[in-house]
N, C-alpha and C positions, 0 to 999 in steps of 0.2 A: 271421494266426491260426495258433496253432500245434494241431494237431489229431492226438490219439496214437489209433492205433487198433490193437484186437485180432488176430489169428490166425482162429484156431478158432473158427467159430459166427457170427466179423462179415464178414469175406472169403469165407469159404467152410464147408461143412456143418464141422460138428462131425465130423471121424473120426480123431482124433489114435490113434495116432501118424504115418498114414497123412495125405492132403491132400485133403479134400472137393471136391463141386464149386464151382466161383466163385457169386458172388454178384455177378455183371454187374454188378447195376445200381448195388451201393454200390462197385465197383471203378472204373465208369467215373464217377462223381460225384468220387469221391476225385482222380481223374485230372487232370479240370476242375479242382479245388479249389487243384491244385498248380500248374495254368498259369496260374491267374489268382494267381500268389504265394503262396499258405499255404504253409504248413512240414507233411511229413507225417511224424508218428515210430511206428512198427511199436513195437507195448507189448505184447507178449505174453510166455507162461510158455517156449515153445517155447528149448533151449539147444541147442548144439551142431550134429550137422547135423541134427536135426529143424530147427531154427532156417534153417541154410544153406538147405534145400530148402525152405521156404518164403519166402525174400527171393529165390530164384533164381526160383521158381515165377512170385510176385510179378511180377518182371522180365519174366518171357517173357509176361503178360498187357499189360506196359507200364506197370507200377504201381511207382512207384521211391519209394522215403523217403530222407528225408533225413538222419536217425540211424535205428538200431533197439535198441532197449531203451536207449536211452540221453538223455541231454539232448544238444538242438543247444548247437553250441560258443559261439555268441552265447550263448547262457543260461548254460553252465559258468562263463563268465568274471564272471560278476555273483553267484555264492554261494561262498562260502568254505570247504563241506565241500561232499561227494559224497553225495548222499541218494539212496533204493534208490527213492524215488518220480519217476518221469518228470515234467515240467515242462511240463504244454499249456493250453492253452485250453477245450480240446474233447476228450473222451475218448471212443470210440464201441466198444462192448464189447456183447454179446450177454448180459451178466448184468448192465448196467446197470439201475439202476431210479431214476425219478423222485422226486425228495425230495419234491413235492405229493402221491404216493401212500401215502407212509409215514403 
């Protein structure tokens, strides 16, 4: 399973431009998620070294992905343009909303 997840709001509090506190308990689930094989891809708005200092942040909690803002290269190699949308299974985002509640 390839599972893209948030920054801001789903890791940790909302306090961009700055790095909220973690969110344990979806960091250490994610964790488990990748050692039993899933793919995890960091999809968030975050660029430059906003961006850097949260994949390094990430790190030092032991939370590693395997692309960030990007498609894994297994999946590159299977589409024939470059589309701005990430490519998962599972998207986990703090502004998602359920399509049964619409």
């Amino acid at each position: 399973m390839i599972i893209c997840v948030d920054f801001d709001g789903t890791l940790c509090e909302h306090k961009f431009p700055e790095i909220g506190e973690p969110y344990l308990e979806v960091i250490n689930k994610l964790k488990l998620r990748r050692q039993h094989g899933d793919k995890l891809i960091l999809w968030t708005c975050r660029d430059g070294r906003p961006l850097d200092e949260a994949v390094a942040w990430c790190k030092q909690l032991g939370l590693e992905f395997d692309a960030v803002n990007d498609d894994l290269p297994e999946i590159k190699k299977n589409f024939i343009f470059k589309s701005k949308k990430v490519y998962g299974d599972v998207y986990l985002d703090d502004r998602n909303i359920i399509m049964e509640s619409l």
